[in-house]
N, C-alpha and C positions, 0 to 999 in steps of 0.2 A: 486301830490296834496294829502293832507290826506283825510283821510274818515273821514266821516259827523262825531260828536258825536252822541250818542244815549241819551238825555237827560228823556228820558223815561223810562228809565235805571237806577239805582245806579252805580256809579264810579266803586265800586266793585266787587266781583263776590258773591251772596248772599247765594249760595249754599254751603257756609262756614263760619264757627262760626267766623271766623278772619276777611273777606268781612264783614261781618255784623255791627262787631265790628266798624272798621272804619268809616263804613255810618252812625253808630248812635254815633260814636262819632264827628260827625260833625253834624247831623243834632239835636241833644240835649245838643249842645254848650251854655250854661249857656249863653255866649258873646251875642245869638242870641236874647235871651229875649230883651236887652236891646234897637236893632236896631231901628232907627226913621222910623216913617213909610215913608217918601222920600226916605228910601236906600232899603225899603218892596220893595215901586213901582218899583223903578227901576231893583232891581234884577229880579221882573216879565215880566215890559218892554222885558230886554232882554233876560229872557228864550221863553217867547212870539217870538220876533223876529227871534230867532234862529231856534225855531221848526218850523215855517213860512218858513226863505228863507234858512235855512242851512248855512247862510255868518255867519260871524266872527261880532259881531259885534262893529263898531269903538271903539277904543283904549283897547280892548279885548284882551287877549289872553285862551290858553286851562285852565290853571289854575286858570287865574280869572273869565271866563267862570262859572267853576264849584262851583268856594265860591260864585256866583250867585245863581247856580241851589240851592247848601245846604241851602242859604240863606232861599232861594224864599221854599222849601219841610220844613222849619223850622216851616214858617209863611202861607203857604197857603193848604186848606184839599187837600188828594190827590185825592179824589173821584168826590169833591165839586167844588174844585178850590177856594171854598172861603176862605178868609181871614179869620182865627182863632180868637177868643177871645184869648189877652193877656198872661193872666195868664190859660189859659184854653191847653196852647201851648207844646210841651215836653222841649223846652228849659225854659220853667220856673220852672219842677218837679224839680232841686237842688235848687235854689235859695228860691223857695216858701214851699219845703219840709226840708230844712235846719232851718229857721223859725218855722214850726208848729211842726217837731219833735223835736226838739231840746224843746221848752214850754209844749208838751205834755210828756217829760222825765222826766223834772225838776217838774212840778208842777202836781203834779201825786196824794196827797196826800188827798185833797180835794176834795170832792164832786161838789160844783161850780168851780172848775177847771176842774177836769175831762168832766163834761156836755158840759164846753164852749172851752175846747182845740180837745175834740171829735167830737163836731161840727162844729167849723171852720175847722177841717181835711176834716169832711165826705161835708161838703157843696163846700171844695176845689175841691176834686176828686170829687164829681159831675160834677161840671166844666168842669174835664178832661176829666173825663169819655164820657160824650155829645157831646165836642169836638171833640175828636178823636176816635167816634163810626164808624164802619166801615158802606159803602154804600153812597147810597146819598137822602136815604127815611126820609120823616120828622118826627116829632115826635110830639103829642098834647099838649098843654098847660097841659090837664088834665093827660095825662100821664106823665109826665113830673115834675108834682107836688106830684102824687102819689107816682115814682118814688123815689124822691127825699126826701118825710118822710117816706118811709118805709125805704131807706139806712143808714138814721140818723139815726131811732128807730131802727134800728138793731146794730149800733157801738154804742150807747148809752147805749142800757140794754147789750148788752157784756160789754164792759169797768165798768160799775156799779155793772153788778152779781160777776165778777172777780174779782174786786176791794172789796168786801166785803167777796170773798172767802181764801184771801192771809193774812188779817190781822193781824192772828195770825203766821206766817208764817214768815221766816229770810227775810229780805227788799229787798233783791234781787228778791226773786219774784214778789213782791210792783211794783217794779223799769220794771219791763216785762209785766207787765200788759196791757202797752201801746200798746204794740208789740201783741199781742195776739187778744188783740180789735182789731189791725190795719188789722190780718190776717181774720178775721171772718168775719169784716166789707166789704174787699173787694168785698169778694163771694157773699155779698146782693151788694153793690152798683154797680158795675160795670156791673151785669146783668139787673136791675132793673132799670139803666138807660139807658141801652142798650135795654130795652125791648122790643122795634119795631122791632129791629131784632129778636129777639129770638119769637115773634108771623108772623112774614111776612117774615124773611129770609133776608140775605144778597145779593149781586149780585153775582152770578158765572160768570166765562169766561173761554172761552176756550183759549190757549196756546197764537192763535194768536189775540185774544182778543175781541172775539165774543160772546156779552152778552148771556147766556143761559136762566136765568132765576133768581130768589133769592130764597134760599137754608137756610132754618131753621137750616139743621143739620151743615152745615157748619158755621152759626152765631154762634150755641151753641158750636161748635169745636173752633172758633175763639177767644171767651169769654174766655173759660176755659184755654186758652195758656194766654191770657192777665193777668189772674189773679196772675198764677202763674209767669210772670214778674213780678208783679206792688210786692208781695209777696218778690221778688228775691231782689228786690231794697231799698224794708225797712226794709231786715234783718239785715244786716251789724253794722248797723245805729243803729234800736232799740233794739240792743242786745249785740255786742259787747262792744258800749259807755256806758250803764248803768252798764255792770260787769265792767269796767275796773273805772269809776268814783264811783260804788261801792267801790272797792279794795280802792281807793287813798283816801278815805273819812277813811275808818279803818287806812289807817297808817296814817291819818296826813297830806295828801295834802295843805287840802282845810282849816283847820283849821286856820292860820293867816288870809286868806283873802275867807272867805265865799263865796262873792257875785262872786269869782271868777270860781265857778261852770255851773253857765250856759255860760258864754264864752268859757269855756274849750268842755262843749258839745257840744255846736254850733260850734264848728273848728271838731272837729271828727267827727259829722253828717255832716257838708259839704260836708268835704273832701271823706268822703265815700260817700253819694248819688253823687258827683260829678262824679268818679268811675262806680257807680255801676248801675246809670240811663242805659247811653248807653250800657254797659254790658251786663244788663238785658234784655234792648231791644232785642239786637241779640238772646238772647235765641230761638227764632224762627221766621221763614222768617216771612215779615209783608204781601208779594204776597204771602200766604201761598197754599199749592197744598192740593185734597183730590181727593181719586180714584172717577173714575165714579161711581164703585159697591157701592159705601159707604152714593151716594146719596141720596137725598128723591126721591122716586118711582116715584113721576112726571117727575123729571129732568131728571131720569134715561131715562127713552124713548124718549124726547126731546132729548141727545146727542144719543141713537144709533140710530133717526132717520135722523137727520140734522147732526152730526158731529162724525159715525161710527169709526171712526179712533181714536179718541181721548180718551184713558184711564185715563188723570187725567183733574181735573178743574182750578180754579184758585180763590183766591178771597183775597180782603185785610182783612186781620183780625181784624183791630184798634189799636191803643198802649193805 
């Protein structure tokens, strides 16, 4: 008889860049956005079932088993168990970041575009960001709003001081602009809406999964690895695609057929965030570990007095 799956587990083995890879190139499968939520349920149904009785469940087997589990870790938090917002999910960063960078490269030129392509990005990754914050602590209305114009007014006066400091400058840096808002912005949004951790801490665990307590410096450790993903994933995209449609506009590309510039962008930003979403993610474990010594001084004597053996923690960091 085989041994049980560990659906509590990733397929993979996470303590390599290549494990990683694979799990988040299934769990941030563009395909996954689109699922009805009848086939959400059901993939829950039966990861439910299985981690219940260990049976196989009818007309199952190991590998459709798992395009359940990926399914179901697509669409539901890992911490929460709840059902994600939509577009708030990682299998929507290509399909909804293919759209907003792709309009924030092209129309870059204007002040009213910049404003309103700035902030449908930074109100997008809000979204994200909320969703996919690590723990299972709430967050207040009023923080939450705060949150949410301070990340704006931070990618807005980037994007507008940059954009007025390039103008005398060759279009190519015009054209980066985007890309440089998009990196500054992060560092305010993604904290700012993650703020409840970073004032009250994430949850720790130990190995074998014994809550210790929630851990400020591990939030702020978790954050700071997130950023530099989410950074990882619109490099490609806001940098490679405007030199190279750069380049094709001086010799002559686009000149017969203008309009056929933001199509062309939108197929090269796809295709790389499609790439470089899961990519990025693996850049580091999402159960990421941090030594005991490294904790906040509370925690520290909570584990050498309840879990003396244990040298490192455990905690999800968010994507």
């Amino acid at each position: 008889m085989a041994a049980p799956i560990n659906l509590d587990k990733p397929r993979w083995d996470q303590s390599t860049y290549t494990g990683r890879a694979k799990h988040f190139l299934l769990m941030t499968n563009p395909l996954n956005f689109f699922a009805s939520e009848r086939s959400l349920d059901e993939a829950k149904r039966v990861v439910d079932e299985y981690r219940k009785t260990k049976q196989m469940p009818a007309g199952y087997d190991e590998e459709k088993l798992w395009a359940a589990k990926y399914l179901y870790d697509s669409a539901f938090h890992p911490d929460t168990g709840e059902k994600m917002t939509r577009i708030g999910r990682m299998s929507a960063q290509a399909p909804m970041n293919t759209l907003i960078t792709g309009c924030m490269i092209t129309f870059y030129k204007t002040k009213p575009a910049i404003v309103f392509w700035q902030w449908f990005n930074q109100t997008f990754n809000a979204i994200v960001n909320y969703t996919n914050r690590s723990g299972d602590a709430k967050i207040t209305t009023k923080q939450l709003l705060a949150s949410y114009c301070c990340a704006c007014g931070g990618a807005l006066g980037t994007a507008l001081y940059l954009n007025s400091k390039v103008k005398n400058m060759k279009p190519i840096f015009a054209r980066l602009v985007p890309f440089a808002a998009v990196c500054g912005a992060n560092f305010i949004n993604i904290p700012m809406m993650r703020s409840n951790e970073v004032i009250n801490g994430t949850p720790v665990f130990t190995p074998q999964g014994d809550r210790i307590g929630d851990s400020r410096i591990a939030a702020r450790t978790g954050i700071f690895l997130v950023c530099i993903s989410r950074v990882g994933m619109a490099l490609p995209g806001m940098t490679i695609t405007p030199m190279i449609t750069d380049y094709g506009t001086r010799r002559g590309w686009f000149k017969r057929y203008p309009m056929s510039v933001m199509p062309f962008q939108l197929l090269l930003v796809g295709l790389s965030l499609t790439v470089c979403t899961p990519l990025c993610c693996a850049l580091f474990e999402q159960q990421a570990s941090l030594p005991v010594d490294k904790l906040d001084p509370d925690l520290q004597e909570v584990v050498k007095d309840k879990f003396p053996k244990e040298t490192h923690v455990y905690y999800n960091k968010g994507l």
